[in-house]
VMD Tcl script that draws the C-alpha trace (Angstrom):
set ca {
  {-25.30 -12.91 -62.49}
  {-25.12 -11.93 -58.80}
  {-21.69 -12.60 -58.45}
  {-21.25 -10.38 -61.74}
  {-23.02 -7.43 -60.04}
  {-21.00 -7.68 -56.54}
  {-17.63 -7.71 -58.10}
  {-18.99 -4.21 -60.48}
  {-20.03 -3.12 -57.13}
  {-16.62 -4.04 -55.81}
  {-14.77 -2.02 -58.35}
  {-16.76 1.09 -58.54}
  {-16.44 1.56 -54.44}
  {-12.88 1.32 -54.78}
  {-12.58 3.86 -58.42}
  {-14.00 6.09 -56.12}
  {-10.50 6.36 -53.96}
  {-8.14 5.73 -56.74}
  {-5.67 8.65 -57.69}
  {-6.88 7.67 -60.93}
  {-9.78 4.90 -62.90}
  {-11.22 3.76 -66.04}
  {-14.31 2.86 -65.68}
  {-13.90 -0.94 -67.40}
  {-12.15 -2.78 -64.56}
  {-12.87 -6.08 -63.03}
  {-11.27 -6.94 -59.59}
  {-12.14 -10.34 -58.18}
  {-13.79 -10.64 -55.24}
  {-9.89 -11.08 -53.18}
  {-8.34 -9.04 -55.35}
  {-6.74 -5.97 -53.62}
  {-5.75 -2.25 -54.29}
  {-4.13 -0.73 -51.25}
  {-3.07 3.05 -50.84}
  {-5.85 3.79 -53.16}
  {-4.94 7.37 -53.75}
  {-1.33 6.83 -54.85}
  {-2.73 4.34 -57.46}
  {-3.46 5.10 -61.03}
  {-5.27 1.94 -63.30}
  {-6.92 2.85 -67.02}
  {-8.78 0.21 -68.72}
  {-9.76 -2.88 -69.31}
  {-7.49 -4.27 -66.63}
  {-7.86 -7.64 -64.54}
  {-6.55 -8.55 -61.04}
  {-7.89 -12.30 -60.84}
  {-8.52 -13.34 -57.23}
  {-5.37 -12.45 -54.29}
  {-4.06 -10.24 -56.73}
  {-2.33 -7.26 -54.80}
  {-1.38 -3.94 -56.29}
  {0.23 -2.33 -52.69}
  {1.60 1.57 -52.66}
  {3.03 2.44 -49.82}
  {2.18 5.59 -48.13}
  {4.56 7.89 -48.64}
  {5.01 11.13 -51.62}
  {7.28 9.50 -53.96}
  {5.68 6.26 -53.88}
  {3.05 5.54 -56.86}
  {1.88 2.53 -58.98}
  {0.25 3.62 -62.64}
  {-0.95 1.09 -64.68}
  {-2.10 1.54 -68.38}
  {-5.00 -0.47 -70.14}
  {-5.78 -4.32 -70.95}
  {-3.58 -5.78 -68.42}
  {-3.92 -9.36 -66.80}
  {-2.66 -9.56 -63.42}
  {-3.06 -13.61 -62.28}
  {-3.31 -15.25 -58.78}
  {-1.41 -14.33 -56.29}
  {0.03 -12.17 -58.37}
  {1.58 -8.76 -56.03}
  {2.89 -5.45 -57.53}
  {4.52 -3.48 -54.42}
  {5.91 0.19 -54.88}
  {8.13 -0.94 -51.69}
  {8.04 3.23 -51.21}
  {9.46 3.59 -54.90}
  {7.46 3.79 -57.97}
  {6.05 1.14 -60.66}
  {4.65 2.20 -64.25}
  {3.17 -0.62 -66.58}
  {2.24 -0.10 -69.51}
  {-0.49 -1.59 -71.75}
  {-1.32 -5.44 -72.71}
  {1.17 -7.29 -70.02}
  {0.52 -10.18 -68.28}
  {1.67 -10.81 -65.04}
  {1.71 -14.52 -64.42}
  {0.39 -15.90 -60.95}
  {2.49 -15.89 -57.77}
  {4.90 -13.10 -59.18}
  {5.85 -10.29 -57.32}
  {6.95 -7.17 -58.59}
  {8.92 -4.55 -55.90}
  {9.53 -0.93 -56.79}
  {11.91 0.97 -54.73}
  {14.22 1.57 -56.87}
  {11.83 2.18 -59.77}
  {10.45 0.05 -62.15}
  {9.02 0.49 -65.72}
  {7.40 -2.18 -67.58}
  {6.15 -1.33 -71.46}
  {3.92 -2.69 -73.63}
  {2.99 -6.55 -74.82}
  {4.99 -8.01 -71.95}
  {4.22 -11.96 -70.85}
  {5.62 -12.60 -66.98}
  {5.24 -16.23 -66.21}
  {4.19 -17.35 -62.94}
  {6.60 -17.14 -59.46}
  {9.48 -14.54 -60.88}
  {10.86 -12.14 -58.61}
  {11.36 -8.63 -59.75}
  {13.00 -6.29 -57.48}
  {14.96 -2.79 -57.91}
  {16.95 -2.89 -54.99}
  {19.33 -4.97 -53.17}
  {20.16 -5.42 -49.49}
  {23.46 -3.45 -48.66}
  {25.98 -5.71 -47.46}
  {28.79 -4.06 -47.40}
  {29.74 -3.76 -43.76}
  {28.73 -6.48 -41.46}
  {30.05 -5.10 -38.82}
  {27.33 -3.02 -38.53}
  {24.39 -3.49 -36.09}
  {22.05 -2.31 -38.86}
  {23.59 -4.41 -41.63}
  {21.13 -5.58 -44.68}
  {18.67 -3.13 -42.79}
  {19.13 -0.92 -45.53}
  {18.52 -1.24 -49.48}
  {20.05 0.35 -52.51}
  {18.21 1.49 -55.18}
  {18.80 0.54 -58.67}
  {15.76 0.75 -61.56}
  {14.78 -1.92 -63.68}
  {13.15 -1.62 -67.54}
  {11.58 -3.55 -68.94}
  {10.52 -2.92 -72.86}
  {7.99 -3.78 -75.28}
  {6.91 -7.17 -76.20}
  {9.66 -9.03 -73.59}
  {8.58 -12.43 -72.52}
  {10.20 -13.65 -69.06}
  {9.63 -17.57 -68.69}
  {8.21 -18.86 -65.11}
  {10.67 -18.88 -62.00}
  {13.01 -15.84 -63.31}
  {14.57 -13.47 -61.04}
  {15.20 -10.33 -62.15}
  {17.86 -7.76 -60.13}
  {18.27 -5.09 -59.75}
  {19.45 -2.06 -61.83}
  {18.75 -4.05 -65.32}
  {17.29 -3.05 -68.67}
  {15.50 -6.17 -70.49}
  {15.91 -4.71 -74.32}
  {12.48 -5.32 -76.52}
  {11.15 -8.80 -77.94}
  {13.72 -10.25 -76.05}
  {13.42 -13.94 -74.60}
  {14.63 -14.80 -70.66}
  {14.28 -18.64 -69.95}
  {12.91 -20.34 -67.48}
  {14.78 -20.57 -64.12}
  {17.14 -17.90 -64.77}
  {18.63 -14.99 -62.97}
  {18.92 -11.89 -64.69}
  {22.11 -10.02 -63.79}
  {23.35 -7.70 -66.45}
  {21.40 -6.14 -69.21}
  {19.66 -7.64 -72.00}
  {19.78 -6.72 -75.60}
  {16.60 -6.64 -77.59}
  {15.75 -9.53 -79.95}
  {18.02 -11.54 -76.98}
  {17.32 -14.82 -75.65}
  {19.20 -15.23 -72.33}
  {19.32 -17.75 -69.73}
  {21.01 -20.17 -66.91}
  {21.97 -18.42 -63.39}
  {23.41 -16.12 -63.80}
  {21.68 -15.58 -67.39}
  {23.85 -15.22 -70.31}
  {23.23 -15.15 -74.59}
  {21.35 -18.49 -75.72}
  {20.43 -17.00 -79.07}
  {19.83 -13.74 -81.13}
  {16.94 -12.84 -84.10}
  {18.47 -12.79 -87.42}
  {16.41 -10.14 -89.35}
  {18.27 -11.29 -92.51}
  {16.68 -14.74 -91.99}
  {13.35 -13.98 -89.86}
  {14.93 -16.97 -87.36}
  {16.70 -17.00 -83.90}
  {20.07 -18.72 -84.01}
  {22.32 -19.83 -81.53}
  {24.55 -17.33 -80.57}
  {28.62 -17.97 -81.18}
  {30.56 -15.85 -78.85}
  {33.52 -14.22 -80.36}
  {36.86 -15.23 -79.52}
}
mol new
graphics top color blue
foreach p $ca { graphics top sphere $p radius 0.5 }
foreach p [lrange $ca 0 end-1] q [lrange $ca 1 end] { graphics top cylinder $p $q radius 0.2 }
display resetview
């Protein structure tokens, strides 16, 4: 009961300094909001304990959340000085970390396993001749739709779109984009299987020759 009562206490002292705050949060007692003001959370959401949502401090970085999502250990959603919007329902598996520079957008119904990588920029390499090279990142934004379901240990690059009720695999690395009702997967990840609405199934998918 105590415990109950500290981590109300907990949330309500930081609502007070969020950009924006439902009044039905629960943070546990290591869970983390930093940049408070540059943060927006409805709902209903859950960070379970060393959860991190991090904005960084400066005017076009922000992090908006919507309602009901479940953010597990460990679990760390960074602007990186870009911007992050989630939307309502996801679940964002433990040890995950999500990295916004380049922009990210993240619907509805989502499941994110635990330890993927999701990041919207990439390290430019292209002269290493440079004193300064990989010091700098380009910025490419990622979407991800409705009701997508990304298996444990995924990476995700930048500058793709993840179509809805689509299906990424475990262990793979998402390169290109991915059609909805997709299942993708291997490194880099390519068509496993596709819905057949004609026969409510998935079926392995026959590339054309």
């Amino acid at each position: 009961m105590i415990q109950k009562v500290i981590k109300k206490l907990h949330y309500l002292i930081i609502r007070f300094f969020l950009k924006k705050g439902g009044k039905y949060n629960r943070l546990e007692l290591f869970a983390r909001i930093i940049t408070k003001n540059r943060v927006s959370l409805g709902d209903r959401n859950l960070l379970l304990s060393n959860a991190k949502i991090i904005a960084t401090n400066n005017s076009n970085s922000y992090i908006q959340i919507g309602n009901g999502n479940i953010f597990d250990y460990n679990a760390t959603i960074n602007s990186h000085h870009g911007y992050i919007i989630i939307g309502n329902s996801n679940f964002i598996g433990s040890n995950t970390i999500v990295q916004g520079f380049g922009g990210i957008e993240i619907g509805d119904n989502c499941m994110i396993a635990g330890n993927c990588f999701i990041s919207s920029s990439n390290h430019d390499f292209t002269n290493p001749e440079d004193i300064e090279y990989l010091k700098s990142e380009i910025p490419q934004k990622i979407t991800i739709e409705n009701q997508v379901w990304i298996a444990a240990n995924c990476v995700i690059t930048a500058g793709v779109t993840i179509g809805k009720c689509s299906i990424i695999a475990a262990g793979s690395v998402v390169t290109k984009n991915v059609l909805p009702y997709h299942m993708v997967g291997g490194i880099p990840a390519k068509i496993i299987k596709k819905y057949n609405f004609d026969f409510h199934k998935w079926e392995k998918y026959i590339e054309n020759v």
